[in-house]
N, C-alpha and C positions, 0 to 999 in steps of 0.2 A: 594546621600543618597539611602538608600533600605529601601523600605515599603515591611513589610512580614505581610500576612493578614494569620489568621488558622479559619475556619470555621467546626463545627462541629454540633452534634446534639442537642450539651446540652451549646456550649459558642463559642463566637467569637473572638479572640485574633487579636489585630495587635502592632506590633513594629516598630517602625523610628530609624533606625538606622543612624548614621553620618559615614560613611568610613575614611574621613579624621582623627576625634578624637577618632574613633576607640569606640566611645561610642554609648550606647543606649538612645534616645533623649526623646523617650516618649510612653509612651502602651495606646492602649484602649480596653478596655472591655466591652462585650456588649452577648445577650442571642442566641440562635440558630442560626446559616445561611447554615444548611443541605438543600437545595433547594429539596428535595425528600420528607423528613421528615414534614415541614412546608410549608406554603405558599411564593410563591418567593418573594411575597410584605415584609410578615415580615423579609426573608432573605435579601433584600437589605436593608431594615431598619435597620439591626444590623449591619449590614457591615459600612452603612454611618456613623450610631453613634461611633462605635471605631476611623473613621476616621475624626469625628469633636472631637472626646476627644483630640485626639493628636493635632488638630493643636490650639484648645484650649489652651492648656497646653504650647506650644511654641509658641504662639501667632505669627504663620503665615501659612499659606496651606501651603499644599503637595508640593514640587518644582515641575517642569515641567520635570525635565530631572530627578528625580528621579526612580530608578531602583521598577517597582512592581511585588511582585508574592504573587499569592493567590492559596492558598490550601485549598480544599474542600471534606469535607464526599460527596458522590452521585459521582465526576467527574469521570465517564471513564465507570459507570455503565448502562450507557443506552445512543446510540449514537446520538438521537433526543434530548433528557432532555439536555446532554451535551453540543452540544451547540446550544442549547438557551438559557442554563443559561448563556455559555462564551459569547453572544453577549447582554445581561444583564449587565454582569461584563465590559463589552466594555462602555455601558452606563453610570453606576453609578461612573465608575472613570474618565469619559471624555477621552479616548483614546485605539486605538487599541496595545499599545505595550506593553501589558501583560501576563507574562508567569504565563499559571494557571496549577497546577496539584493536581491529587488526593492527600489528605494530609496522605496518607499510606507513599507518597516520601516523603513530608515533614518532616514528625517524622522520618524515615528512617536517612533521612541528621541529623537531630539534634542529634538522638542517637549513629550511629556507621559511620556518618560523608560517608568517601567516601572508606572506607575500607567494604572488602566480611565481610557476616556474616547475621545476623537473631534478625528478632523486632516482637514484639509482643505487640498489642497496646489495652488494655482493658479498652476503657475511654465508651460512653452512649452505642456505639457499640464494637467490636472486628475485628484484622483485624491482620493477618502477613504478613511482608514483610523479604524477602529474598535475598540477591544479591552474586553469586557467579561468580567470571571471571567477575566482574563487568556486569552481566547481573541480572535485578531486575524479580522475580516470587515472587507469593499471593497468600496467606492463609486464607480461612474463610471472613469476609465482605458478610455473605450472608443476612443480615438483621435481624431483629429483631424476625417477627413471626415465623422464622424456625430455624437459628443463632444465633450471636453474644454472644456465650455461653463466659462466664466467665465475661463478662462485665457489667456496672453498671446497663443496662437494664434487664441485665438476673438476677442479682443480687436482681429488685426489683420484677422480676416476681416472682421468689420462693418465695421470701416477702409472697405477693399474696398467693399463694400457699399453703402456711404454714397458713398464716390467714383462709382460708377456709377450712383447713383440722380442726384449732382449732374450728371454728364456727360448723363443723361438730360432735364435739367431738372424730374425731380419734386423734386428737394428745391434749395433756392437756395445761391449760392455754387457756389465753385469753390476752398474749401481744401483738403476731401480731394481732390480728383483733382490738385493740386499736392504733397502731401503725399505720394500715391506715388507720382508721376512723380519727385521728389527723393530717395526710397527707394530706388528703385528701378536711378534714375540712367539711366532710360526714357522716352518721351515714354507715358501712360497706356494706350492704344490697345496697343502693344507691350508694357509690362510688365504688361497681363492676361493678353495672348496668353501671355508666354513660362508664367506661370503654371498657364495650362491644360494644360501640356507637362511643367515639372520640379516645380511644386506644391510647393516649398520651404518649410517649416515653420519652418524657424530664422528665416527672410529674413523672412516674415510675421509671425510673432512677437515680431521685433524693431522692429514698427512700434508697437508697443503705447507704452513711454518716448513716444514723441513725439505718441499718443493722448492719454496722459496728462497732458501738459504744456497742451494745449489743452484738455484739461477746466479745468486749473489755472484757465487763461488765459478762463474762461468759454465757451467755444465751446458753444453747446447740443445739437449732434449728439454729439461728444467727452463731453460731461456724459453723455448720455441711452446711451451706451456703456457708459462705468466705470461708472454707476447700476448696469446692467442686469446686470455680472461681477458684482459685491457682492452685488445681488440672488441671484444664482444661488448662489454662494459662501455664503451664510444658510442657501437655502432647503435645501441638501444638509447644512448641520450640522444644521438642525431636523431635517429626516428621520432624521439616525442618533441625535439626542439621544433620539428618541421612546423608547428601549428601554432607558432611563433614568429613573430614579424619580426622582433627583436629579441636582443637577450634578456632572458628572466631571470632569475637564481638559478643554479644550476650545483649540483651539491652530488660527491657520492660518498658512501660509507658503507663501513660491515668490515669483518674480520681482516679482510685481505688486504683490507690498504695498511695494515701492519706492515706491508711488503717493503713500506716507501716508496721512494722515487724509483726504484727499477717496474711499476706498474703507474702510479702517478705522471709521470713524466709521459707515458705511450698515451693513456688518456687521453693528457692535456692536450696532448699536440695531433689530436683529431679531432678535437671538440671547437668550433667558431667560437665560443663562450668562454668565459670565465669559470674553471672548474674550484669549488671548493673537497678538502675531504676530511673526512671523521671517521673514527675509531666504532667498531659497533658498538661499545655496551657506554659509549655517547647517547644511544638512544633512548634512553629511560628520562635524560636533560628534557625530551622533547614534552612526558607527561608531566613535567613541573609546570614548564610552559603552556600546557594548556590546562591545567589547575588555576593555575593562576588567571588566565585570559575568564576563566569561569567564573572568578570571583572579582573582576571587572578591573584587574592588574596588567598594566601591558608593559614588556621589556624590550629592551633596543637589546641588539648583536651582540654590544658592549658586555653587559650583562649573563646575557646568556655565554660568553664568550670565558668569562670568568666562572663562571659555574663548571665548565668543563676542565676549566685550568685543576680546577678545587677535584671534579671527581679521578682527573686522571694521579694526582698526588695521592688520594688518599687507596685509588687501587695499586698504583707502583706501589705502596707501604702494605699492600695485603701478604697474608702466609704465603710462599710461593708454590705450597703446595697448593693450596684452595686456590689461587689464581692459575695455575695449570689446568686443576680438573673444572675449575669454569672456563674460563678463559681457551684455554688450550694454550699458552704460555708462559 
């Protein structure tokens, strides 16, 4: 069997997969395990709990000989944090024979599999990965207070932004600064302050769904927001496309393409290429598939195509409370 665990800033995915039946046995969902972003206590927390959903759910543990790899926001970013968290992850799954990597590779593998080409990943942060001649280079991943432009954090920052310029009276109305006083569950004045104190990324990030709803909904600040992520989200695939004679796969995913076509659609139609896109907690698909390439398994699109069918069914069917506080939906 292959256990694919995805950790991120905003949600923890893991999948059991069965090799034999060629199926998907059970997922768990659970809230942060960015080890940079939170505390490592709360990061193994969410880690254990996706891994007691699943054996819940097939009512038996994790096998012994099962194949693990965990993907993480932070790995590879700082050589001391790194591994300590990997001798962390040594601990909380009882064994040393686990391949962990940045989950940049991970969504890599899941979107354009094992063929050259260019990802671009906009879920609580931003990040591109690249792989030409089968050698993999990165795009952006500088973090949040100076980065991860077009992503759901950046997305709430302008939120932010907008709210204080209306509180200001430079821009008119007063739906953003309702917007995160409701967020927030603050009166505005308060929930900036506490901001400037605990700086919560997840919390900001999760303003993004209801940015989005009011672009739906026409809002022209909300528009001129999502516009300006897709914009960004283009202009970073054109750059890594330059090193390209032709088109390769070209793929993006992460939270925000929840948005649909009111962000999908500004992409496409600046990109020369072929845009595919994916849902983020698609990306834990990607450590099956390279579970499997390890144990000399290789799958077409098809396949992997259907695997994603499978897991997006079985999380539409999760508690809607547990798919909010992961998820943020």
């Amino acid at each position: 069997m292959i256990l694919s665990v995805d950790g991120g800033a905003t949600k923890t995915c893991s999948i059991l997969f069965d090799e034999e039946s060629g199926k998907i046995l059970s997922i768990g969902l659970a809230g942060p395990s960015n080890f940079i972003s939170i505390s490592e206590a709360i990061a193994a927390e969410n880690i254990k709990s996706t891994i007691s959903q699943i054996e819940e759910k097939t009512g038996k543990a994790i096998p012994e000989e099962a194949h693990i790899i965990v993907a993480q926001a932070g790995i590879g970013d700082s050589s001391t944090g790194t591994e300590n968290w990997k001798k962390r992850l040594r601990e909380i799954f009882k064994r040393d024979n686990l391949r962990i990597e940045n989950d940049g590779l991970m969504a890599y593998r899941m979107a354009n599999m094992f063929q050259d080409g260019v990802i671009f990943a906009p879920g609580t942060g931003s990040v591109g990965m690249m792989q030409k001649d089968g050698k993999m280079a990165r795009l952006g991943g500088w973090g949040w207070f100076a980065g991860d432009d077009g992503s759901a954090s950046w997305i709430g920052k302008e939120a932010l932004s907008t709210a204080e310029k209306q509180m200001d009276r430079i821009y008119e109305g007063m739906n953003f600064v309702e917007l995160v006083s409701d967020h927030f569950g603050d009166n505005f004045k308060d929930a900036v302050g506490s901001l400037e104190k605990d700086r919560n990324k997840r919390k900001v990030a999760l303003l993004c769904p209801k940015v989005v709803e009011m672009a739906k909904n026409g809002d022209e600040y909300a528009l001129k927001i999502i516009y300006a992520a897709a914009d960004y989200d283009a202009s970073a695939i054109k750059t890594m496309l330059r090193e390209f004679d032709s088109c390769p796969e070209v793929s993006v995913l992460g939270g925000t393409m929840k948005a649909g076509s009111i962000i999908r659609e500004r992409i496409s139609s600046q990109v020369k290429c072929p845009v595919n896109f994916f849902n983020g907690y698609h990306v834990a698909v990607g450590g099956i598939i390279m579970g499997l390439q390890e144990c000399g398994i290789a799958i077409n699109k098809g396949q992997r195509d259907r695997m994603i069918q499978e897991v997006d069914r079985i999380v539409e069917n999760f508690n809607s409370k547990l798919r909010l506080n992961s998820l943020g939906y």
